[in-house]
C-alpha positions as semicolon CSV with decimal commas, in nm:
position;residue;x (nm);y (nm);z (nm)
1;X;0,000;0,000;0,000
2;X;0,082;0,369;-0,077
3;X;0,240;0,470;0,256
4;X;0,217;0,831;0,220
5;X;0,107;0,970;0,532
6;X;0,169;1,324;0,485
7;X;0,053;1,632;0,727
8;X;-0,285;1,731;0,545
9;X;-0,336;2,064;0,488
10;X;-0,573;2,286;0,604
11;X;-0,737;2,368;0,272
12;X;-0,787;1,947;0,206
13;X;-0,983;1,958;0,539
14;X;-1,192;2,196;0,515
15;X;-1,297;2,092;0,123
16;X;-1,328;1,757;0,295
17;X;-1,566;1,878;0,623
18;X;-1,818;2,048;0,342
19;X;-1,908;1,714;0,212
20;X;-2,054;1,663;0,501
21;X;-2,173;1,978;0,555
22;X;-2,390;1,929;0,203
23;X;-2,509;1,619;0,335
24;X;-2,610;1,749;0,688
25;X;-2,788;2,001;0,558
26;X;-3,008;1,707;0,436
27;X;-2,956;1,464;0,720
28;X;-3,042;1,686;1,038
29;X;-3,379;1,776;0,849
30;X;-3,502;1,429;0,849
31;X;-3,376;1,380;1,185
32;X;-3,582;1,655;1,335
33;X;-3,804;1,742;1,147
34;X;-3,984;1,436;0,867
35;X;-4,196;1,306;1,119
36;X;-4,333;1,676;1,189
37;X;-4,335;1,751;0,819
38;X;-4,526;1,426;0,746
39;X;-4,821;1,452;1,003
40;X;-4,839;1,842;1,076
41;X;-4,716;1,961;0,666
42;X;-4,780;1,698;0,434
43;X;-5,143;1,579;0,671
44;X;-4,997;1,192;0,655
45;X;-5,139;1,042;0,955
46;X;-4,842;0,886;1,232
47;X;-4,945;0,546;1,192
48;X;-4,857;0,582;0,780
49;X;-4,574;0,801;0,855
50;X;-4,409;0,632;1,096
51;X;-4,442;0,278;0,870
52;X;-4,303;0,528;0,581
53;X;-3,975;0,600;0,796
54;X;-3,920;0,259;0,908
55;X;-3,954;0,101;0,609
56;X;-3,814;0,358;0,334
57;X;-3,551;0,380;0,581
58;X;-3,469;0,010;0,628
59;X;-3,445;0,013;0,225
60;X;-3,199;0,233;0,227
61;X;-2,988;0,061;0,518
62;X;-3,007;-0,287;0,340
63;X;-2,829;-0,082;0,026
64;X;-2,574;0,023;0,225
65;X;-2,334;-0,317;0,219
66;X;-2,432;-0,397;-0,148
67;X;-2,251;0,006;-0,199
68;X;-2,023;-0,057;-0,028
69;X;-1,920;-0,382;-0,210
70;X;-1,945;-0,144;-0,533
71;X;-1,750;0,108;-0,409
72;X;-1,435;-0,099;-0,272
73;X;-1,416;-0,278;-0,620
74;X;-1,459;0,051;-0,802
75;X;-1,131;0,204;-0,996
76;X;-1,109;0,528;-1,168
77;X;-0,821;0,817;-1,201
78;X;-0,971;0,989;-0,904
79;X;-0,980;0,632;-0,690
80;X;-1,225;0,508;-0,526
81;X;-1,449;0,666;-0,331
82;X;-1,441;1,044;-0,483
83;X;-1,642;0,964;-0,785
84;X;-1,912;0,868;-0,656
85;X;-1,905;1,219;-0,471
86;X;-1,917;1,354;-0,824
87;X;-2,198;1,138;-0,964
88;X;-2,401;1,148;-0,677
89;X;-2,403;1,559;-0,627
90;X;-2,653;1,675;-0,881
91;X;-2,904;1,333;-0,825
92;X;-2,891;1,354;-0,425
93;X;-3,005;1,774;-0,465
94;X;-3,291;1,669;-0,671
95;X;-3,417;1,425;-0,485
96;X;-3,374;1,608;-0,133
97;X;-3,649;1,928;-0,300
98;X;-3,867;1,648;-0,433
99;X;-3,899;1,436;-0,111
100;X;-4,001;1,761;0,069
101;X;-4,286;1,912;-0,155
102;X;-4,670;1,857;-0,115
103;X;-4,795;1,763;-0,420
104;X;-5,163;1,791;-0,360
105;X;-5,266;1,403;-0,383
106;X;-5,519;1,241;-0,204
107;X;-5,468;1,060;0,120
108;X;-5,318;0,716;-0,078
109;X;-5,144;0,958;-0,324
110;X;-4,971;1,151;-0,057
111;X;-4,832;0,800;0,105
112;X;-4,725;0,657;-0,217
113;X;-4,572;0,992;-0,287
114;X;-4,401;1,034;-0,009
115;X;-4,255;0,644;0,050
116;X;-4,115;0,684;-0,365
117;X;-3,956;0,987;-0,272
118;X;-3,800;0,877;0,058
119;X;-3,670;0,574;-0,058
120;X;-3,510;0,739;-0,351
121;X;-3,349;0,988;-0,151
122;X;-3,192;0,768;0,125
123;X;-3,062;0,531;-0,189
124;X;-2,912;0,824;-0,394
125;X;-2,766;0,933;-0,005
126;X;-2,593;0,620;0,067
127;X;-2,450;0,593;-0,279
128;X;-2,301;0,951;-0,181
129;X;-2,229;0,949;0,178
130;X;-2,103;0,595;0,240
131;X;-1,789;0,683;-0,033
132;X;-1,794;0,988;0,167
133;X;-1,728;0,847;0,506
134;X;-1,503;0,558;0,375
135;X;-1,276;0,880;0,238
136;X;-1,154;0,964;0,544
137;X;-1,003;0,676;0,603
138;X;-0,785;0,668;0,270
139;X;-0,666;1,053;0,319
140;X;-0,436;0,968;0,522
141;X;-0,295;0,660;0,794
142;X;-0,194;0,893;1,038
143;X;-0,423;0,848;1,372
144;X;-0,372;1,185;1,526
145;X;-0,456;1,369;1,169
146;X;-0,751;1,123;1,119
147;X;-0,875;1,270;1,469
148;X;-0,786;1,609;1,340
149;X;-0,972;1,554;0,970
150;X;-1,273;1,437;1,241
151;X;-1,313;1,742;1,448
152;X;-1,322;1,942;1,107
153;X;-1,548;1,756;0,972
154;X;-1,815;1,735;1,279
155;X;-1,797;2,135;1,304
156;X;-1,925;2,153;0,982
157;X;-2,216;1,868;1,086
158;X;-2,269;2,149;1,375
159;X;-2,248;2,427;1,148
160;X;-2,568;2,207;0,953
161;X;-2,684;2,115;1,254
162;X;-2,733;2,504;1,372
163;X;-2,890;2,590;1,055
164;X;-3,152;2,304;1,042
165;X;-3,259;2,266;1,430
166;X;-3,183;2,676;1,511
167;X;-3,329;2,848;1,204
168;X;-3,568;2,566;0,967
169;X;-3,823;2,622;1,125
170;X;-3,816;3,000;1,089
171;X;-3,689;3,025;0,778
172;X;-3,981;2,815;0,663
173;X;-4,233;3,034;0,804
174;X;-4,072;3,353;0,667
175;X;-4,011;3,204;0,307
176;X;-4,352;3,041;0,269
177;X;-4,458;3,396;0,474
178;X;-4,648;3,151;0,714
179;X;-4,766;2,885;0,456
180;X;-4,532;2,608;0,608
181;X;-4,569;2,311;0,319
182;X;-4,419;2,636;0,074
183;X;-4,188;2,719;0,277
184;X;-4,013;2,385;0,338
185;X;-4,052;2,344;-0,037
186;X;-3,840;2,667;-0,105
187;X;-3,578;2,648;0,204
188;X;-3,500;2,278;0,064
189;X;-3,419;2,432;-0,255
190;X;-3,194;2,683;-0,131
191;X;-3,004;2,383;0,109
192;X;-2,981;2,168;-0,225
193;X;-2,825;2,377;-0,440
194;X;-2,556;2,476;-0,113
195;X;-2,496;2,088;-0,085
196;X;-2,467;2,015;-0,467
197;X;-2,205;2,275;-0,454
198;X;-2,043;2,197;-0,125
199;X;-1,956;1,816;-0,252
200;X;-1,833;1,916;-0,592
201;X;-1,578;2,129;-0,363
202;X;-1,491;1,800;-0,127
203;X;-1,454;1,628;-0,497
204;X;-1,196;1,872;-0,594
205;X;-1,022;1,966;-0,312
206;X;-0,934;1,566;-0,149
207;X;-0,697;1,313;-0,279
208;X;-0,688;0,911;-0,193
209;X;-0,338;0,832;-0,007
210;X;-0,419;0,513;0,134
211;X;-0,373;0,269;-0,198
212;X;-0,397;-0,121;-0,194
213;X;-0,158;-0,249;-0,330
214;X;-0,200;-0,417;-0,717
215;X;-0,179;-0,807;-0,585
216;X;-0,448;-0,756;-0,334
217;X;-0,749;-0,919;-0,433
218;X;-1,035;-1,043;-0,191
219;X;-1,367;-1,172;-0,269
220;X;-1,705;-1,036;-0,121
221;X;-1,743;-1,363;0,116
222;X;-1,413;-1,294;0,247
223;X;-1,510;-0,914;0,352
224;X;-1,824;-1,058;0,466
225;X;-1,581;-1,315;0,706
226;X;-1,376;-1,048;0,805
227;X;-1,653;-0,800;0,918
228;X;-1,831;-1,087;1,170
229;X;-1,472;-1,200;1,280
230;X;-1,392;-0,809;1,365
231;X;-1,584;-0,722;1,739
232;X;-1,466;-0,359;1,768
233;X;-1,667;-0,389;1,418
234;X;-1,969;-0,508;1,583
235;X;-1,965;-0,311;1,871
236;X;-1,921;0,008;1,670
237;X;-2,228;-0,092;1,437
238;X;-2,494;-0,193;1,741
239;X;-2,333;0,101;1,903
240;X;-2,434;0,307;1,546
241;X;-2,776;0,170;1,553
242;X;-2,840;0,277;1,917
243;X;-2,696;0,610;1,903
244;X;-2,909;0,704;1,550
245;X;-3,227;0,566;1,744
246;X;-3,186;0,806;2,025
247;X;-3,075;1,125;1,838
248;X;-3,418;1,083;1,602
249;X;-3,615;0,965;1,864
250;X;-3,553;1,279;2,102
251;X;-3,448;1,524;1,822
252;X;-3,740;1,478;1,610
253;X;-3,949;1,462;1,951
254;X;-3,849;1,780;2,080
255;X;-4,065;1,996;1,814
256;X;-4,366;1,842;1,995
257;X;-4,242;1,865;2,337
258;X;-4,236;2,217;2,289
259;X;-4,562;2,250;2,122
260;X;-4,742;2,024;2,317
261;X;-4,595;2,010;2,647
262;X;-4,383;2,375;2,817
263;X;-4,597;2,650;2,893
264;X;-4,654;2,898;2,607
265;X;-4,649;3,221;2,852
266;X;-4,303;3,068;3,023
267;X;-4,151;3,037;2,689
268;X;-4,244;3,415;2,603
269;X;-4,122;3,508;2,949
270;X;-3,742;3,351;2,934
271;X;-3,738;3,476;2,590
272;X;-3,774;3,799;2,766
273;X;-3,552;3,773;3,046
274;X;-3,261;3,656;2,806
275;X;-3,290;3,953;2,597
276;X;-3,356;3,747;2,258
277;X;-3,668;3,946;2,182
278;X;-3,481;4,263;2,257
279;X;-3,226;4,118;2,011
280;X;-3,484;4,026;1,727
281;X;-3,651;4,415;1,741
282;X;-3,275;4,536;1,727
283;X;-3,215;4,336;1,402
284;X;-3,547;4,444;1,268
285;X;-3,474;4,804;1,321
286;X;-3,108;4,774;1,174
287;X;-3,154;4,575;0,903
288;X;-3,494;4,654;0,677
289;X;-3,694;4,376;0,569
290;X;-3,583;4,146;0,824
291;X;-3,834;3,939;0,942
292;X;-3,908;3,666;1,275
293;X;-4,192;3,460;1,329
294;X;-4,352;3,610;1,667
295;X;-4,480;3,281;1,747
296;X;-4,252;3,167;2,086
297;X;-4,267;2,838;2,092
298;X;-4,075;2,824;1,712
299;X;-3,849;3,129;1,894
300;X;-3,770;2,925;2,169
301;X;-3,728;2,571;2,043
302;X;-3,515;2,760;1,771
303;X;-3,288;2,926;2,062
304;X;-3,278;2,597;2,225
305;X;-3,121;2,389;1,929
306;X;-2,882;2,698;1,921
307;X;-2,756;2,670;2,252
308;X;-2,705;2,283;2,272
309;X;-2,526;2,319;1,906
310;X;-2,313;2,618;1,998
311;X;-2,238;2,383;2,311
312;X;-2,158;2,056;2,082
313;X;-1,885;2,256;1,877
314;X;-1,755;2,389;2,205
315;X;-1,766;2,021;2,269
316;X;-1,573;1,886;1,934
317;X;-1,277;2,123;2,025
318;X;-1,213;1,896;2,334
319;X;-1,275;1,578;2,184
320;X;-0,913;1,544;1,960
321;X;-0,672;1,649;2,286
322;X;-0,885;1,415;2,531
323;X;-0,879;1,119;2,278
324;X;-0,476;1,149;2,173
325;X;-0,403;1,134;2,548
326;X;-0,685;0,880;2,679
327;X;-0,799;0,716;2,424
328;X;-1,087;0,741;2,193
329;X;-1,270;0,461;2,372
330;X;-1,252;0,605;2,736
331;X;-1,325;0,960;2,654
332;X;-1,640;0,844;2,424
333;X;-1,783;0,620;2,706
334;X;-1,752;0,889;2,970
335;X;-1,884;1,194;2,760
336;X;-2,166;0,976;2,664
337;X;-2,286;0,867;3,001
338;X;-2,231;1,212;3,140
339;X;-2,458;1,373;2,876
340;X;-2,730;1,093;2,908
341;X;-2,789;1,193;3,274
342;X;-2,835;1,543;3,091
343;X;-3,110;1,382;2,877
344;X;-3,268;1,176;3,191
345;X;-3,304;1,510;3,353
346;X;-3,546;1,636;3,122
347;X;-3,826;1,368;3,280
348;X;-3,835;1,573;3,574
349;X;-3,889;1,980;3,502
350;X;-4,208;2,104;3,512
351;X;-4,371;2,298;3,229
352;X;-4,301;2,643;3,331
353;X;-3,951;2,580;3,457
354;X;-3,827;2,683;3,116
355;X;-3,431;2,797;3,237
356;X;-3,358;2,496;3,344
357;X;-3,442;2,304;3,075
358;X;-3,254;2,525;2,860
359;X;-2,902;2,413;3,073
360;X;-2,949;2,055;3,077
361;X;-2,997;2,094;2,713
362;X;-2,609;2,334;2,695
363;X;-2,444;2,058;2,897
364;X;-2,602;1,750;2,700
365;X;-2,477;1,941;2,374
366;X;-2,103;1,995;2,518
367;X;-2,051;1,649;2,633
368;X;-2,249;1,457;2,413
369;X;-2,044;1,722;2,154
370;X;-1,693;1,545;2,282
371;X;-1,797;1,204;2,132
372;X;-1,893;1,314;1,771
373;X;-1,557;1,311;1,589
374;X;-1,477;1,015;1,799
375;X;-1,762;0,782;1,649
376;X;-1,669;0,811;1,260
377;X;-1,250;0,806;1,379
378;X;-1,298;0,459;1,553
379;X;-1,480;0,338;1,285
380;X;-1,187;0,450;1,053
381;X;-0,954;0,268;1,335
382;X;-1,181;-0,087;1,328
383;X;-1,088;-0,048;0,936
384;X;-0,702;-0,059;1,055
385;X;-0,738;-0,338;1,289
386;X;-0,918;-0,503;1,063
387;X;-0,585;-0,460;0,778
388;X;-0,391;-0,518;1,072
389;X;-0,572;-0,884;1,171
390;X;-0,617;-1,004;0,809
391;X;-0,356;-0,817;0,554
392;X;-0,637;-0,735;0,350
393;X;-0,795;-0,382;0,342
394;X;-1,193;-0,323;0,311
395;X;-1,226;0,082;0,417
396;X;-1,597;0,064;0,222
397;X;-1,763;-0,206;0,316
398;X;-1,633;-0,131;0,690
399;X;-1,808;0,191;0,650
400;X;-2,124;0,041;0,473
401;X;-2,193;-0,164;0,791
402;X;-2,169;0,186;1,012
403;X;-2,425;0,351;0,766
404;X;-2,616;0,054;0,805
405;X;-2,635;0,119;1,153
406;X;-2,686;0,518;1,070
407;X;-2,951;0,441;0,830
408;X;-3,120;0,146;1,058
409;X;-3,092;0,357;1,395
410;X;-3,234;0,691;1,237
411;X;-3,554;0,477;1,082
412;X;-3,586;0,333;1,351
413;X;-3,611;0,653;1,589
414;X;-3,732;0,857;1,295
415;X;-4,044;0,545;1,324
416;X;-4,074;0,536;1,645
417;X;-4,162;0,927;1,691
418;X;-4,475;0,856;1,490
419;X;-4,531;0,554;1,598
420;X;-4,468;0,621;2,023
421;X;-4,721;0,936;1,893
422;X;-5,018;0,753;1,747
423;X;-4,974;0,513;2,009
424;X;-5,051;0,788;2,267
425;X;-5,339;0,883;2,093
426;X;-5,186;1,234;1,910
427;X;-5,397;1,406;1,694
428;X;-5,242;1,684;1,504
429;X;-5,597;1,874;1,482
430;X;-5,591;1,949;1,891
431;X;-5,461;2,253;1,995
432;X;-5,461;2,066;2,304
433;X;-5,323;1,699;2,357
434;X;-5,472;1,435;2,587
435;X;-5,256;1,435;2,888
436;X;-5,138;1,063;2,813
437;X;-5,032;1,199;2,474
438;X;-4,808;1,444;2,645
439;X;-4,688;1,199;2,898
440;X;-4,539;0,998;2,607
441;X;-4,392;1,293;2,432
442;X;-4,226;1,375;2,820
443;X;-4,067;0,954;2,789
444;X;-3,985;1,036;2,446
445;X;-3,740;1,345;2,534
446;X;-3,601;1,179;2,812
447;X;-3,637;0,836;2,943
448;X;-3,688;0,640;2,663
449;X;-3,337;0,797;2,457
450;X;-3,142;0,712;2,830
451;X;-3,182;0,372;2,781
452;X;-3,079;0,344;2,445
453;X;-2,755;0,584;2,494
454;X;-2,677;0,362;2,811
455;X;-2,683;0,072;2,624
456;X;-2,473;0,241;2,361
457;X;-2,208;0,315;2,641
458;X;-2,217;-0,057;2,717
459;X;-2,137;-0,156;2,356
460;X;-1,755;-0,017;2,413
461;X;-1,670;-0,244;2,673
462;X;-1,675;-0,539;2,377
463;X;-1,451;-0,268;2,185
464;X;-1,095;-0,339;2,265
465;X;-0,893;-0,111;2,051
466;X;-0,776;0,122;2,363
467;X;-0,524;0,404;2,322
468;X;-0,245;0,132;2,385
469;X;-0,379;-0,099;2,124
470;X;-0,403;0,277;1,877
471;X;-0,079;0,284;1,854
472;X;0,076;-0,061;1,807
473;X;-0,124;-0,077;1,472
474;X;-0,066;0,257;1,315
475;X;0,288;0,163;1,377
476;X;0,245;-0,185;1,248
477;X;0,102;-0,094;0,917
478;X;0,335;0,188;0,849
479;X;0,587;-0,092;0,831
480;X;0,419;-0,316;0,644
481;X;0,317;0,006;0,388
482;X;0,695;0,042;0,381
């Protein structure tokens, strides 16, 4: 294999981070908000949308080996993996408008409408993102600049991650001027045409390092043995599944836990108190034509995204110094059980106790922030140890499994907020829910994800590739390489 291992540069990591910038952009929208656009947008009711997420979703997780087969055994000038950044750009744009417009169909039309247009676009985004993620680990074999290429890349997730859970929501009311099926419809535009343009940069800007060498040749059944012979590979993908089913179980629960559950007058009250509607009149009066929606609750569950976001990246910039001197492993499980007791929290505040919901939230988002760039490194690391065990390199299909998991854990969650919703008995014509409906919304945010990120910390105790293990293969390989 090509050994070089160069320093990357600065301008190769940021081109890289804005691939997955683009496909955040994307990503974090059905995370938070398909469920909400399904039932309270598009009319679908739960029961259909939530079999919609599972299923489309599960579709496109099933895809995600059989791509990454595809792209291990695919050769061009440009490699492997970076092509398919190319071919994909334009198709995944298209398809990310389409799946959120509201043709008006009837009630079968609208299902069938929106399961074709789901499925296509979590197909046309593995066939993007999985070449995508397997990238990083062919840039370069150098651990600590694989953690470094990591904590670029998961600012710009938070950077997406800001835009879509702090400002969607108003930017949709404002663009479809309070018509919110237009609105999505035109804000999805705007992100597609940002993310088509974003990956043709990643494309350009990123170059393969890590090259197999001519006489290595492996068949799919021996990548298949490899993977279920590999257990920091399946601790990494149940962990994957687990994680993805609480961050779209909670995340695309807290629109209605605002909306259904803290008390309208205590959200305009902190909003108050913490100067943010002193701030929006300020920007109204200095720049003309600006515009807010004066509705609170989409004011304050837009300032609370913010805050646990701006908290995350705060987060990130701890998570590459902790992990080069403990470990990835032990800094990941710690982080992640501290911010879980963050989640738990949320189970106990009252309605109108709106401050303190806001700081659980901050500290969740800095802690749970230190894991991020960890997650995607280790996974590049089980792709070393898995070179390392066998002398035979499979970055894509090692990455196909994880978006699996990504795919499988987000339809899951995505699912199960429709589904824990009609099973409570939610009916988006009430301005007022039953009180058992708003009981389950109050497990949704908070005890039902701590039970699936505790079991997520428990995966890494069946992952053995600690800091000592780290670097006895990076130096391994770079002696084979040589």
């Amino acid at each position: 294999m090509d050994n070089n291992t160069n320093k990357i540069s600065v301008i190769e990591k940021i081109g890289y981070s804005l691939g997955d910038l683009a496909a955040n952009l994307i990503f974090q929208t059905l995370m938070t908000f398909l469920a909400f656009f399904y039932t309270d947008v598009y009319k679908i009711p739960p029961a259909s949308a939530s079999a919609i997420i599972f299923s489309g979703g599960m579709i496109g997780a099933f895809f995600n080996p059989i791509m990454g087969a595809i792209a291990d055994r695919t050769n061009t000038r440009w490699g492997k993996f970076r092509p398919w950044i190319l071919w994909t750009a334009v198709p995944f744009g298209a398809m990310a408008i389409f799946a959120f417009s509201t043709p008006n169909f009837g009630p079968q039309g609208k299902i069938a409408y929106a399961m074709i247009t789901y499925v296509l676009l979590v197909l046309v985004y593995s066939a993007s993102n999985l070449p995508y993620s397997a990238l990083s680990g062919v840039i370069t074999g150098d651990m600590a600049e694989r953690n470094s290429i990591s904590s670029y890349r998961f600012v710009a997730v938070m950077v997406a991650q800001f835009t879509i859970q702090g400002l969607l929501l108003p930017l949709v009311l404002i663009f479809g001027e309070g018509d919110k099926a237009l609105g999505f419809e035109k804000v999805m535009t705007v992100f597609a045409v940002v993310g088509v343009i974003f990956l043709l940069i990643t494309f350009f800007t990123t170059k393969e390092r890590i090259v197999p060498t001519q006489d290595q040749k492996s068949s799919l059944k021996e990548d298949l043995g490899d993977l279920f012979k590999n257990k920091p590979w399946i601790a990494m993908l149940v962990l994957t599944i687990l994680v993805f089913i609480t961050l779209a179980l909670k995340g695309g629960m807290y629109i209605y836990y605002f909306d259904n559950y803290l008390d309208e007058a205590a959200l305009a009250s902190f909003l108050n108190k913490v100067g943010f509607i002193d701030f929006i009149e300020y920007l109204k009066v200095s720049f003309s034509g600006f515009d807010w929606p004066k509705d609170p609750v989409t004011s304050a569950f837009s300032l609370f995204n913010a805050g646990g976001i701006i908290f995350m990246i705060v987060g990130i910039g701890f998570s590459k110094p902790l992990a080069d001197k403990f470990g990835k492993r032990d800094v990941f499980v710690v982080a992640l059980i501290i911010s879980t007791l963050c989640v738990l929290a949320f189970w106990f505040f009252p309605a109108d106790k709106i401050g303190v919901v806001f700081i659980s939230q901050i500290l969740h988002g800095f802690f749970y922030g230190i894991t991020i760039p960890l997650l995607w490194a280790m996974i590049a690391d089980v792709a070393d140890y898995s070179e390392w065990k066998n002398n035979r390199r499979a970055t894509a299909i090692i990455f196909s499994a994880m978006i699996f998991g990504l795919k499988a854990g987000l339809s899951i969650g995505g699912s199960l907020v429709a589904g824990i919703l009609a099973g409570y008995g939610y009916n988006e014509q009430l301005v007022t829910q039953a009180p058992e409906t708003v009981n389950g919304i109050k497990l949704s945010v908070s005890v039902f994800p701590t039970i699936t990120f505790l079991a997520s910390a428990a995966c890494l105790f069946f992952y053995e590739i600690n800091k000592k293990m780290e670097v006895q293969i990076e130096e391994d390989l770079k002696s084979r390489r040589n």
